[in-house]
C-alpha positions in Angstrom: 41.5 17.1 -39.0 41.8 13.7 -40.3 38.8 11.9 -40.6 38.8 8.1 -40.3 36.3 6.6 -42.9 36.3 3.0 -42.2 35.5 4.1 -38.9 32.3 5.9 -40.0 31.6 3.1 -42.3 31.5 0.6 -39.7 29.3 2.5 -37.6 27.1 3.1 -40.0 26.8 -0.5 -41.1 26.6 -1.9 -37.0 23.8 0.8 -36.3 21.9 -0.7 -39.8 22.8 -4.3 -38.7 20.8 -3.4 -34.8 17.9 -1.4 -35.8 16.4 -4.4 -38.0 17.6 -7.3 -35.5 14.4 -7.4 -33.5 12.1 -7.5 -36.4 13.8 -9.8 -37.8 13.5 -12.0 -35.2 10.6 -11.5 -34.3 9.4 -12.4 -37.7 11.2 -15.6 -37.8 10.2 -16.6 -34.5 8.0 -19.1 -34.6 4.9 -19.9 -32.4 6.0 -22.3 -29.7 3.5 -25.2 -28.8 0.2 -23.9 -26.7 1.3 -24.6 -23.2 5.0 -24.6 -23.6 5.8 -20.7 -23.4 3.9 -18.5 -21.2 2.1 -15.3 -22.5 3.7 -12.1 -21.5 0.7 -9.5 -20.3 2.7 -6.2 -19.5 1.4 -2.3 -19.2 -0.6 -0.4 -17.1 -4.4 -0.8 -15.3 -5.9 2.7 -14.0 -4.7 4.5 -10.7 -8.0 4.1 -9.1 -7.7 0.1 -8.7 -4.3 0.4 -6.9 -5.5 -1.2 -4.2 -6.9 -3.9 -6.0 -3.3 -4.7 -7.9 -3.1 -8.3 -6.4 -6.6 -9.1 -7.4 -6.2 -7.5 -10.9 -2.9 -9.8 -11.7 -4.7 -13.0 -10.3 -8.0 -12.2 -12.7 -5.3 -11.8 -15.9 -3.5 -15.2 -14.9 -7.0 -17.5 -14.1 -7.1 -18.3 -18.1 -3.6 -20.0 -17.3 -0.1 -20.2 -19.4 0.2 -16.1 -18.2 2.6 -13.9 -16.8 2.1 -10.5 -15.6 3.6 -7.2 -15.5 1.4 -4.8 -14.9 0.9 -1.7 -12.3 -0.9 1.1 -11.8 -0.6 3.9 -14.5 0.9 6.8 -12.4 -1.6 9.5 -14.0 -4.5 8.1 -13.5 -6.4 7.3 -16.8 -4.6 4.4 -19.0 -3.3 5.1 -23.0 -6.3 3.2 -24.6 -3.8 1.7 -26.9 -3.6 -2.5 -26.9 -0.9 -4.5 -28.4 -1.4 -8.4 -29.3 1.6 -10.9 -30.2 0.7 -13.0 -33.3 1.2 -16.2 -31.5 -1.4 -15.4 -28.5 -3.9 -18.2 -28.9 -7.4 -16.0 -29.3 -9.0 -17.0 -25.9 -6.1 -15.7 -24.5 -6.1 -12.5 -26.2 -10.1 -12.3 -25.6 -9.9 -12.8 -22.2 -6.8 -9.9 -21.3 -9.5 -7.7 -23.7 -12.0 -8.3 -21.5 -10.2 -7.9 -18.3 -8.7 -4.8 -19.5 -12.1 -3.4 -20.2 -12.8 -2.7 -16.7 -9.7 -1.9 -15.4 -8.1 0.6 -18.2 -9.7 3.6 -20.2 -10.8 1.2 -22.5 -9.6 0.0 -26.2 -9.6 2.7 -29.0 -6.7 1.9 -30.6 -4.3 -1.4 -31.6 -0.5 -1.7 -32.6 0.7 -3.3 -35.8 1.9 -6.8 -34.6 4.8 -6.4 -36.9 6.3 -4.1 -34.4 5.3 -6.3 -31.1 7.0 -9.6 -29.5 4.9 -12.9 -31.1 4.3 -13.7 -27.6 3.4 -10.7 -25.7 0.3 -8.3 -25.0 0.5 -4.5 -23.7 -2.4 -2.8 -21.8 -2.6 0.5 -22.2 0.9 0.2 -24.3 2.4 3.6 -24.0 5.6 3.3 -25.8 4.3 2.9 -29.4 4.1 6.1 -31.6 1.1 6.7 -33.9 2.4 5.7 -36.8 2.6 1.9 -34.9 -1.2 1.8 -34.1 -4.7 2.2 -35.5 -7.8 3.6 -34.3 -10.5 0.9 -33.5 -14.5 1.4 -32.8 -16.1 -0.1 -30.2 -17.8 -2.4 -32.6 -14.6 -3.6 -33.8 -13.2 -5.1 -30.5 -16.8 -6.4 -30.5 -15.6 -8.5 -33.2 -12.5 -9.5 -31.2 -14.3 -10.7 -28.6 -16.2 -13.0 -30.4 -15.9 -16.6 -29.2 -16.3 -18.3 -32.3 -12.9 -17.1 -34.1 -10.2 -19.2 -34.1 -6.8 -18.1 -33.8 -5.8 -18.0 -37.5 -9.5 -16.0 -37.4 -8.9 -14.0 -34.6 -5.4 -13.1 -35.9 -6.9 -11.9 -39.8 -8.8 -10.0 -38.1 -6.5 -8.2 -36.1 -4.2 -7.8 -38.8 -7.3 -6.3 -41.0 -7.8 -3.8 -38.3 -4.4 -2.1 -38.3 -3.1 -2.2 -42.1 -1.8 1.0 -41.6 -1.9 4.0 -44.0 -0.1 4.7 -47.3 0.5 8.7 -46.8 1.0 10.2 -43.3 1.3 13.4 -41.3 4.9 15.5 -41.2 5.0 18.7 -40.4 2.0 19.6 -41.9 2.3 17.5 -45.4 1.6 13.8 -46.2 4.3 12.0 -46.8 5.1 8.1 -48.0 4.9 5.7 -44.1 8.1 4.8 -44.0 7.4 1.6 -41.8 5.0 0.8 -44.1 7.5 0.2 -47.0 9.7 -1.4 -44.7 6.8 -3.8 -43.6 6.0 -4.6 -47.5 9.9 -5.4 -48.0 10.0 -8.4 -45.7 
């Protein structure tokens, strides 16, 4: 069998090249104007306001400069896990918090923003492994909420509320966080 290894080196260089184009563009994306992009609010709110869908969308979008994408989470209770864009202005971001409070399972854990579109927000974000989020108290998203932060403020914060851990859990040992180097690197 002859075995073509330009072939396999290409591949393996196109398949390095794609798994670090969307953080690299998402970290060189910059924050566009207030006003001039629209806020992305996608995920899930809980199966028991399925009726209320219309009304739920229209509460999200009354802050303005929102778009929605959000329905019913088909087994009832939401993921408690909360994802915030870097470039969400903070009383954006406080007011989808706030919202999502009564209509999801709550807010117990957030997701690196490293990992997330500058200009987007999951609710009840499902499709982020644990490595990608951090637990948060209820006092913590206190601290979120609070209208006096700014959005360099509000942001720190954020960011000081998912550093995420040097050592983590494989197959029973603790080994080195492999997105954690790779987050350092950049």
């Amino acid at each position: 069998m002859k075995v073509n290894f330009t072939a396999i080196l290409l591949l393996t260089f196109s398949i390095g090249i794609w798994g670090t184009i969307p953080q690299a563009v998402w970290a060189a994306e910059e924050c566009a104007p207030e006003g001039t992009k629209k806020i992305k609010v996608e995920g899930y709110f809980s199966q028991k306001f399925r009726k209320d869908e219309k009304k739920i969308k229209a509460e999200y979008k009354t802050i303005g400069n929102v778009r929605t994408a959000l329905r019913p989470y088909p087994l009832g209770d939401t993921s408690k896990n909360f994802a915030i864009g870097r470039c969400v202005p903070a009383y954006i971001a406080r007011h989808i918090l706030q919202v999502s409070q009564k209509y999801t399972s709550g807010i117990e854990s957030l997701v690196v923003q490293e990992f997330i579109p500058a200009h987007w927000v999951g609710v009840g974000a499902t499709m982020f492994d644990e490595l990608s989020q951090q637990t948060v108290t209820p006092e913590q998203v206190s601290q979120l909420l609070n209208p006096d932060l700014n959005d360099e403020e509000f942001h720190a914060l954020y960011k000081s509320l998912t550093i995420q851990d040097e050592k983590v859990p494989f197959f029973g040992l603790k080994v080195p966080n492999v997105k954690k180097r790779h987050q350092e690197s950049e």
